[in-house]
N, CA, C and O atoms as CSV, one atom per row, in Angstrom:
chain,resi,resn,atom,element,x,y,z
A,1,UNK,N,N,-67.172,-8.500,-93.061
A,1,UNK,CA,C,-67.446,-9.393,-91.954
A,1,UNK,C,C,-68.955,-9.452,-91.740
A,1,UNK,O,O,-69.607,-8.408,-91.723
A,2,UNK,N,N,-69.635,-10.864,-91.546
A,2,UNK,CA,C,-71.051,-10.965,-91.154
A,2,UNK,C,C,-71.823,-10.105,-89.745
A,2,UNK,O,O,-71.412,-10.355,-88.612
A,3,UNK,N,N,-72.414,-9.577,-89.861
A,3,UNK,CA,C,-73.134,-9.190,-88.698
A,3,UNK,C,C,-73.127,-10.196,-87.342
A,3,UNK,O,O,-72.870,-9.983,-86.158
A,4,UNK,N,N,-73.497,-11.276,-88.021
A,4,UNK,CA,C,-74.032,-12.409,-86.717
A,4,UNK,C,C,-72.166,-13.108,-86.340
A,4,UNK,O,O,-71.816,-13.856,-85.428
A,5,UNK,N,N,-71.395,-12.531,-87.362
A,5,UNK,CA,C,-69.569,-12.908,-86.658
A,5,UNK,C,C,-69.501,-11.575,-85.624
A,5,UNK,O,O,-69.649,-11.815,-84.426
A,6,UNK,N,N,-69.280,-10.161,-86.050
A,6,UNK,CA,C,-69.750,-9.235,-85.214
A,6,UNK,C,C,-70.651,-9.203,-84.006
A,6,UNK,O,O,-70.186,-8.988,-82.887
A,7,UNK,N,N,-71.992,-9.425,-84.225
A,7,UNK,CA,C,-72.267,-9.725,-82.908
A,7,UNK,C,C,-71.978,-10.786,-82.144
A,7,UNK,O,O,-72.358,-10.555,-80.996
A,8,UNK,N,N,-71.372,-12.075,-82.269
A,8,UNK,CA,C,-70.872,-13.252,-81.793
A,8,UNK,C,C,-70.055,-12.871,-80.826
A,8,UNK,O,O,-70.280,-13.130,-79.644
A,9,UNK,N,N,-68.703,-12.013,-81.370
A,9,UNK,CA,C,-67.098,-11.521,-80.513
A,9,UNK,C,C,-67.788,-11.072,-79.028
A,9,UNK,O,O,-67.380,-11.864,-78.179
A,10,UNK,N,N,-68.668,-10.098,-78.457
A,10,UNK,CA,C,-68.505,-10.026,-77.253
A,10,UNK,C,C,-69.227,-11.426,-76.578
A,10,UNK,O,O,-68.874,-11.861,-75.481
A,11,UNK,N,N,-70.207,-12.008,-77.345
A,11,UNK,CA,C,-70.713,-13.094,-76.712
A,11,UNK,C,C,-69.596,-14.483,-76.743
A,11,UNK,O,O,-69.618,-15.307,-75.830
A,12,UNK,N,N,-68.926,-14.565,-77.567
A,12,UNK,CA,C,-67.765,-15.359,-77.628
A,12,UNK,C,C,-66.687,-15.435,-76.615
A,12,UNK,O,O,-66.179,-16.497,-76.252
A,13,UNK,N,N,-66.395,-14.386,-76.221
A,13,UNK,CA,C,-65.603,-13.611,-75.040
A,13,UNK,C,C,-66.200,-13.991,-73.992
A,13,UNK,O,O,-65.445,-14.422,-73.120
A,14,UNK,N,N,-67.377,-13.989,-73.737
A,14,UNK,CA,C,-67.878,-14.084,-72.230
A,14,UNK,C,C,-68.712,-15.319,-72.088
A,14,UNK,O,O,-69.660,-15.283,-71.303
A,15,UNK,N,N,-68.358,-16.830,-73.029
A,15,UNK,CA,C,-68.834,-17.870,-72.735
A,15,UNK,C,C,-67.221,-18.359,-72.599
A,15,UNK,O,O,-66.968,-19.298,-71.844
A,16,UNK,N,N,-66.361,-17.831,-73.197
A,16,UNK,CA,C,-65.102,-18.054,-72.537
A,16,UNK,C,C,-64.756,-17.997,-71.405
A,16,UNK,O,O,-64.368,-19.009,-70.822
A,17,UNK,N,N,-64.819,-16.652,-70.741
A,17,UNK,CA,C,-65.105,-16.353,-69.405
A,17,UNK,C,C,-65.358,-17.862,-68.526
A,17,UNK,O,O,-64.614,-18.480,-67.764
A,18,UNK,N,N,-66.726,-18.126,-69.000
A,18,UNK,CA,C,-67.713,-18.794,-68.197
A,18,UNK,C,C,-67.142,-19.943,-68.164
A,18,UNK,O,O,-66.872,-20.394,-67.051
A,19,UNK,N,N,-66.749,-20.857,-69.557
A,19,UNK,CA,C,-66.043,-22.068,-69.891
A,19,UNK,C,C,-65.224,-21.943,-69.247
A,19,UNK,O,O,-65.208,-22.920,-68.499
A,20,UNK,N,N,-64.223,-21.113,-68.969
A,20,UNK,CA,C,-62.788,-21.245,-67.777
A,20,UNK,C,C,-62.849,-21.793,-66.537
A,20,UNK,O,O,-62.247,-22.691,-65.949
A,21,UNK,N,N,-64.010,-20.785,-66.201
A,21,UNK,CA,C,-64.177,-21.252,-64.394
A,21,UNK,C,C,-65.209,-22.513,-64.539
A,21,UNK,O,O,-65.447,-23.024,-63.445
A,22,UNK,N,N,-65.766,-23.026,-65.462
A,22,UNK,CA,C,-66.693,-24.351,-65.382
A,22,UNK,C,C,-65.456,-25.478,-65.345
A,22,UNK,O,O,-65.389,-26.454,-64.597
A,23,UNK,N,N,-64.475,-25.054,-66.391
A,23,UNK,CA,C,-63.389,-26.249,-66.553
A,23,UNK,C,C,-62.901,-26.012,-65.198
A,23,UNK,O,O,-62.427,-27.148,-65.173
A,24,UNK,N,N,-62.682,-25.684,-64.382
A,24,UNK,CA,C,-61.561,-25.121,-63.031
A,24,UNK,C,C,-62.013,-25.687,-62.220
A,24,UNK,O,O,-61.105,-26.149,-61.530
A,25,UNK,N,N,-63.227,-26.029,-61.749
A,25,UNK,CA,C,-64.170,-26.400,-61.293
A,25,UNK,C,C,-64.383,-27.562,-61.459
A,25,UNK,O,O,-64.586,-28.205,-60.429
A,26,UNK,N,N,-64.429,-28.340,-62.838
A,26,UNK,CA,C,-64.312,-29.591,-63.234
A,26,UNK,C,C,-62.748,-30.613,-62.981
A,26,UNK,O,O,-62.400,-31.791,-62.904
A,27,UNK,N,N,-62.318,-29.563,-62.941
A,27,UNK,CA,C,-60.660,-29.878,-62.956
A,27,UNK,C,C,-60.534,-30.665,-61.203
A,27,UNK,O,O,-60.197,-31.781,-60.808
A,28,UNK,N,N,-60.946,-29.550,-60.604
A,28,UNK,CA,C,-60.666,-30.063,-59.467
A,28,UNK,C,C,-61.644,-30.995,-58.980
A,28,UNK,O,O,-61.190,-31.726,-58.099
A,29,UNK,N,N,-62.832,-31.192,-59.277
A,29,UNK,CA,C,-64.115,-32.360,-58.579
A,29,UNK,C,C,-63.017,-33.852,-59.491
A,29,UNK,O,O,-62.957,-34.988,-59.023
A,30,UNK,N,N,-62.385,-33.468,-60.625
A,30,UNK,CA,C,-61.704,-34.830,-61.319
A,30,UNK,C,C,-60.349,-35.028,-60.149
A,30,UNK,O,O,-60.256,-36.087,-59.528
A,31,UNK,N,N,-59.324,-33.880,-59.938
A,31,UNK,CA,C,-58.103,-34.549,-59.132
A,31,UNK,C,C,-58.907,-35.036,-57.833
A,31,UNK,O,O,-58.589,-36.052,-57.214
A,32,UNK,N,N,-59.833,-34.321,-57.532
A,32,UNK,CA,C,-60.088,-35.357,-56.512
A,32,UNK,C,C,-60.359,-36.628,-55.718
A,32,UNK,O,O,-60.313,-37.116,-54.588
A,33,UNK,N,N,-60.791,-36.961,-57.485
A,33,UNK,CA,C,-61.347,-38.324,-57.712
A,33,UNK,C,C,-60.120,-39.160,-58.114
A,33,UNK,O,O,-59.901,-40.162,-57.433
A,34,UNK,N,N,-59.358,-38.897,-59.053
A,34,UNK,CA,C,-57.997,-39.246,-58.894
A,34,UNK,C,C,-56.688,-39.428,-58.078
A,34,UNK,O,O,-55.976,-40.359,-57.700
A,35,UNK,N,N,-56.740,-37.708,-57.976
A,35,UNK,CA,C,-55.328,-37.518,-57.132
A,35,UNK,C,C,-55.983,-38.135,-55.099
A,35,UNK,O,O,-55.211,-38.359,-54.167
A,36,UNK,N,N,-57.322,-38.221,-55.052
A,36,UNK,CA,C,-57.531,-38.199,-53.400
A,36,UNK,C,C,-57.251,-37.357,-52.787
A,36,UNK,O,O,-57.114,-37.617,-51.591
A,37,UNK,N,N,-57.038,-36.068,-53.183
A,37,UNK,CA,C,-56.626,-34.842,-52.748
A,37,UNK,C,C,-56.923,-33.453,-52.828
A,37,UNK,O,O,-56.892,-33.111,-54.010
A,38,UNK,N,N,-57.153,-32.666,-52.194
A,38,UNK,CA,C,-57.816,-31.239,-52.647
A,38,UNK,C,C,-57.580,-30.511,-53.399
A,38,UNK,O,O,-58.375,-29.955,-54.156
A,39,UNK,N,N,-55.686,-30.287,-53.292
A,39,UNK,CA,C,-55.068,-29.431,-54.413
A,39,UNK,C,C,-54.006,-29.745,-55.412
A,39,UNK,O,O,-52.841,-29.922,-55.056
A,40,UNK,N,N,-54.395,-29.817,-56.676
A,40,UNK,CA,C,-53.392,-30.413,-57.481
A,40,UNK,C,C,-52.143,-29.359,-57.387
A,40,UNK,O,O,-52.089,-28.175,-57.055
A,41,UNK,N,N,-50.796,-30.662,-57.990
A,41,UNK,CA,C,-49.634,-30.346,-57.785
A,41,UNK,C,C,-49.478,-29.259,-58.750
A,41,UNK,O,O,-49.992,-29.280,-59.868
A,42,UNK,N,N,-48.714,-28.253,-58.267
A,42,UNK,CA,C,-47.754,-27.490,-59.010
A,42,UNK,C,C,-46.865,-27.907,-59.991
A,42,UNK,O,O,-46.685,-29.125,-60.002
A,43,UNK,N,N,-46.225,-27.227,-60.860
A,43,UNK,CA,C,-45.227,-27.444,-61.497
A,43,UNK,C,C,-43.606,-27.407,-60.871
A,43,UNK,O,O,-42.609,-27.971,-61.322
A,44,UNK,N,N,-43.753,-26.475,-59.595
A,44,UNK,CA,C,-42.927,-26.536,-58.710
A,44,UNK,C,C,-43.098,-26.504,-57.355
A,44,UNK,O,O,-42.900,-25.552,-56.601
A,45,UNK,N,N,-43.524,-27.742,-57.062
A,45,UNK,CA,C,-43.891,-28.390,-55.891
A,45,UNK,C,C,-43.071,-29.349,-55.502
A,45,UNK,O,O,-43.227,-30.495,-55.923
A,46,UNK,N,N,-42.229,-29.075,-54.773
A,46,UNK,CA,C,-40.962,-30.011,-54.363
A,46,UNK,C,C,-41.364,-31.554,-54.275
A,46,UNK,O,O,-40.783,-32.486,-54.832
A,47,UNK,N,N,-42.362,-31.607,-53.542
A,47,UNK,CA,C,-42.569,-32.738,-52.712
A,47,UNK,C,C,-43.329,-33.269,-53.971
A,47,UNK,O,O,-43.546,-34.414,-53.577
A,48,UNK,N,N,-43.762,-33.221,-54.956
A,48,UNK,CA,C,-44.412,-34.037,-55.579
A,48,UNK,C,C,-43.545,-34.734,-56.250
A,48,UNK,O,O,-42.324,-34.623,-56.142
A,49,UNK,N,N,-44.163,-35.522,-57.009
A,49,UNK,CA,C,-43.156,-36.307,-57.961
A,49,UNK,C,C,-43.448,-35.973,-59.833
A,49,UNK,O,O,-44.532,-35.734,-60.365
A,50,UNK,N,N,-42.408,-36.044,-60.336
A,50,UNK,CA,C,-42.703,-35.817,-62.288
A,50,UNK,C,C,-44.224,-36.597,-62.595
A,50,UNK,O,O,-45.154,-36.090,-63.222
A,51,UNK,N,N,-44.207,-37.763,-62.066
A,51,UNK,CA,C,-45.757,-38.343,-62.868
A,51,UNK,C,C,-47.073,-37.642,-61.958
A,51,UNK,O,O,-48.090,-38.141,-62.441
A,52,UNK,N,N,-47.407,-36.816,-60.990
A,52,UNK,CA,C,-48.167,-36.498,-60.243
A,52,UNK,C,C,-48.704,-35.131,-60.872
A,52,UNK,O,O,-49.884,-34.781,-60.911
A,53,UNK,N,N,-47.429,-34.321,-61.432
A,53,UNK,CA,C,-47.305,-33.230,-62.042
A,53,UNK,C,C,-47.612,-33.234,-63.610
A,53,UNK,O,O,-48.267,-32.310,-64.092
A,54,UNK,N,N,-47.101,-34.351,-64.456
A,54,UNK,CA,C,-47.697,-34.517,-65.628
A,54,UNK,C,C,-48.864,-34.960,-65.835
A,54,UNK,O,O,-49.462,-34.791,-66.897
A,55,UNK,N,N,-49.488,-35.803,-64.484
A,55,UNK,CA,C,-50.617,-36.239,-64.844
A,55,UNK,C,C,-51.974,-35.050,-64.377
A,55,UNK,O,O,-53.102,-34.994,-64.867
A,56,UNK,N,N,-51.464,-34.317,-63.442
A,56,UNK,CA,C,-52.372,-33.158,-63.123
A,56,UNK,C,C,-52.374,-32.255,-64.800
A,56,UNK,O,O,-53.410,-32.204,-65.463
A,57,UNK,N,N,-51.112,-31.633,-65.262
A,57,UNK,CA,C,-50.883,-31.249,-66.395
A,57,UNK,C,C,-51.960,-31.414,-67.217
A,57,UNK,O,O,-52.682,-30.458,-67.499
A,58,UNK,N,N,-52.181,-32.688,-67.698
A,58,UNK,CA,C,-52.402,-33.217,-68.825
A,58,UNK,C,C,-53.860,-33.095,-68.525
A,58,UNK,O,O,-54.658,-32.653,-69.352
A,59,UNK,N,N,-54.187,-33.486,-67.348
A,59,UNK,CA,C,-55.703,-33.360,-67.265
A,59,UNK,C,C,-56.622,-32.691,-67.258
A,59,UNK,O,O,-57.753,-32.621,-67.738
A,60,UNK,N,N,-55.608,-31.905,-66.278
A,60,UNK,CA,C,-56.103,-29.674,-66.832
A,60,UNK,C,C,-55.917,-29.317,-68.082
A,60,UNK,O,O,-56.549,-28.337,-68.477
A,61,UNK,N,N,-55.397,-29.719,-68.616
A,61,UNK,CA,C,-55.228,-29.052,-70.273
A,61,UNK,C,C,-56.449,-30.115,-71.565
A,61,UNK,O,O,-57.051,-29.556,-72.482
A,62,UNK,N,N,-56.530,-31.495,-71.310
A,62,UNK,CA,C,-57.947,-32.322,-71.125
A,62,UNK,C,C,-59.035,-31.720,-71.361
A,62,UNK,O,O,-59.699,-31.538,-72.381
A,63,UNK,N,N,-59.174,-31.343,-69.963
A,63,UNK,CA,C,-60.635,-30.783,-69.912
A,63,UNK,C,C,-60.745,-29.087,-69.958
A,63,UNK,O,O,-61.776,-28.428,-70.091
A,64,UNK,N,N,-59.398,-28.608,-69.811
A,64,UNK,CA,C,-60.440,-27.425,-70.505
A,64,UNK,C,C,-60.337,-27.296,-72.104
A,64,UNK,O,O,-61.120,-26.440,-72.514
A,65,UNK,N,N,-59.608,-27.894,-73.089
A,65,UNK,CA,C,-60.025,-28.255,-73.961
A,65,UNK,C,C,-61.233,-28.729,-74.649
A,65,UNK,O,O,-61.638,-28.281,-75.722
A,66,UNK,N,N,-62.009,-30.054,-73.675
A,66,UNK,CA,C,-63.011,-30.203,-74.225
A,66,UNK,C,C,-64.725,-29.286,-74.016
A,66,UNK,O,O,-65.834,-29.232,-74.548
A,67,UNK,N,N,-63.866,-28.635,-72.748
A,67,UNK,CA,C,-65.044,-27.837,-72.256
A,67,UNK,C,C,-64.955,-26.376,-72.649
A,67,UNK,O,O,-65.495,-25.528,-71.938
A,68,UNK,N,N,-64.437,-26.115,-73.517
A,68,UNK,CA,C,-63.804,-24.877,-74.222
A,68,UNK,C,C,-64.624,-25.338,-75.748
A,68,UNK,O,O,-65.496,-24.618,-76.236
A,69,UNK,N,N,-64.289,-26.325,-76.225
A,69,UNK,CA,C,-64.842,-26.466,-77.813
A,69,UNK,C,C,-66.146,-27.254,-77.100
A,69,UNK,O,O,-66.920,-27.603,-77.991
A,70,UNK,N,N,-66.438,-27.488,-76.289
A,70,UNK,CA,C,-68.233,-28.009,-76.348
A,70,UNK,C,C,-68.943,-26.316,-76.071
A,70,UNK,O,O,-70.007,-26.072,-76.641
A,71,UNK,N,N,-68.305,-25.239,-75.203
A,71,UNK,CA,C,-68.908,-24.013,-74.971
A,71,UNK,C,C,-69.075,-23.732,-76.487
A,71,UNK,O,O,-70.142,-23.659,-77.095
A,72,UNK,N,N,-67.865,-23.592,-76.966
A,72,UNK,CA,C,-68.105,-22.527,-78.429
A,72,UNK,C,C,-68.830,-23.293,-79.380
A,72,UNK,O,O,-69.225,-22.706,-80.388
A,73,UNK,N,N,-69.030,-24.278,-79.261
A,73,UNK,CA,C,-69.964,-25.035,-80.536
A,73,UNK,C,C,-71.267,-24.865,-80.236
A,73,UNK,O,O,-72.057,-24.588,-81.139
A,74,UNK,N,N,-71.623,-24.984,-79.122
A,74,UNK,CA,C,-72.946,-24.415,-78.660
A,74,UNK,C,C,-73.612,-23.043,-78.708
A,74,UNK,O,O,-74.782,-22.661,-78.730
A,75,UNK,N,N,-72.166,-22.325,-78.718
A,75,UNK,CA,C,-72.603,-20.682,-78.704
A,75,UNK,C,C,-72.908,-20.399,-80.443
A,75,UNK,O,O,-73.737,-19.618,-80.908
A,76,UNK,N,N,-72.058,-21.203,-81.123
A,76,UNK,CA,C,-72.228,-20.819,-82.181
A,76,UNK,C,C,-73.448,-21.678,-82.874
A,76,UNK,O,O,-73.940,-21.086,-83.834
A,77,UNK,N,N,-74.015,-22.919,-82.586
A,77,UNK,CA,C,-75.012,-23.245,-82.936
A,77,UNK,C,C,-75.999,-22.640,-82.322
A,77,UNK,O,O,-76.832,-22.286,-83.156
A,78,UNK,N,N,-76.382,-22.273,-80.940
A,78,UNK,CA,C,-77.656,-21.434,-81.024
A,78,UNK,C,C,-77.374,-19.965,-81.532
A,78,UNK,O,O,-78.322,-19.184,-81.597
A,79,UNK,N,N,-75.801,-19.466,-81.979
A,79,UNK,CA,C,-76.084,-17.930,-82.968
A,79,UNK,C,C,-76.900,-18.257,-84.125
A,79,UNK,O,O,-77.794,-17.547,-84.586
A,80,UNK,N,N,-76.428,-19.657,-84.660
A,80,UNK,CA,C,-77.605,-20.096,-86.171
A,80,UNK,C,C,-78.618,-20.004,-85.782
A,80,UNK,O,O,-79.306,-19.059,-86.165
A,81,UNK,N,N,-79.085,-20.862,-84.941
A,81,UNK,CA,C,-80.485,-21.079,-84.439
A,81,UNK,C,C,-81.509,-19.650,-84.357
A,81,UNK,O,O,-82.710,-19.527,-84.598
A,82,UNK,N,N,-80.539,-18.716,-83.941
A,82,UNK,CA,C,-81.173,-17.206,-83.786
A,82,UNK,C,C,-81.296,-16.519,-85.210
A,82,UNK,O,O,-82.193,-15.926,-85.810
A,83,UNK,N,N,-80.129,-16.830,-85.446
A,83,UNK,CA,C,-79.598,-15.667,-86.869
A,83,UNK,C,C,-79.546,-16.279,-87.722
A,83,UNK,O,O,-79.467,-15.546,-88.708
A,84,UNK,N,N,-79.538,-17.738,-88.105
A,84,UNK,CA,C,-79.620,-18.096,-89.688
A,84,UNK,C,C,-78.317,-18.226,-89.767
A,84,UNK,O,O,-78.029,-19.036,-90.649
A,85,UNK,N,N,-77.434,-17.801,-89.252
A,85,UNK,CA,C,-75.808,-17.510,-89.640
A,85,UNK,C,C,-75.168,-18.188,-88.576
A,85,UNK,O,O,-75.521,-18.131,-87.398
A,86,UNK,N,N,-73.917,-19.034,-89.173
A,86,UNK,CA,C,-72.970,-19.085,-88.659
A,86,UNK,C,C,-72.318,-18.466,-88.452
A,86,UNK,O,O,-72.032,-17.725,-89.392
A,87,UNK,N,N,-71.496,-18.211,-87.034
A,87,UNK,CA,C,-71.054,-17.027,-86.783
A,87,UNK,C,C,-69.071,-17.591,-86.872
A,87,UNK,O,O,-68.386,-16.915,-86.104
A,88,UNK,N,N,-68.531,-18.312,-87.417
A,88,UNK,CA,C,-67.333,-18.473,-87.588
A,88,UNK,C,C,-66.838,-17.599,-89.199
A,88,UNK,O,O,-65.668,-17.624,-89.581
């Protein structure tokens, strides 16, 4: 295994961390803008309805997707930038 993959894992781990609560955060400034509302629906939230719940779903899973692979592409392009190495 490369050194610069080795040193990557704890830094990999803790832009994860960071990417979670940035998406969580993003998640909700978006239902707000959407849903008009503070707290998106549950999965078992009586009062909501199936499309309120799939569409919260889908949007949380959306964006932390894209804000999950824009963190790690960055982490791993400035590991090159440092180390010469790709760290995948």
């Amino acid at each position: 295994m490369k050194a610069a993959t080795i040193g990557y894992k704890p830094v990999g781990l803790a832009l994860g961390a960071v990417s979670g609560m940035a998406a969580g955060i993003a998640f909700k400034q978006a239902w707000k803008l959407i849903g008009h509302e503070d707290d998106a629906p549950d999965a078992t939230d009586e009062d909501r309805t199936w499309q309120e719940v799939l569409l919260a779903a889908a949007l949380q899973g959306a964006i932390f997707a894209v804000v999950k692979a824009a963190v790690d592409r960055a982490g791993a392009a400035t590991t090159r930038r440092l180390t010469g190495t790709w760290p995948g």
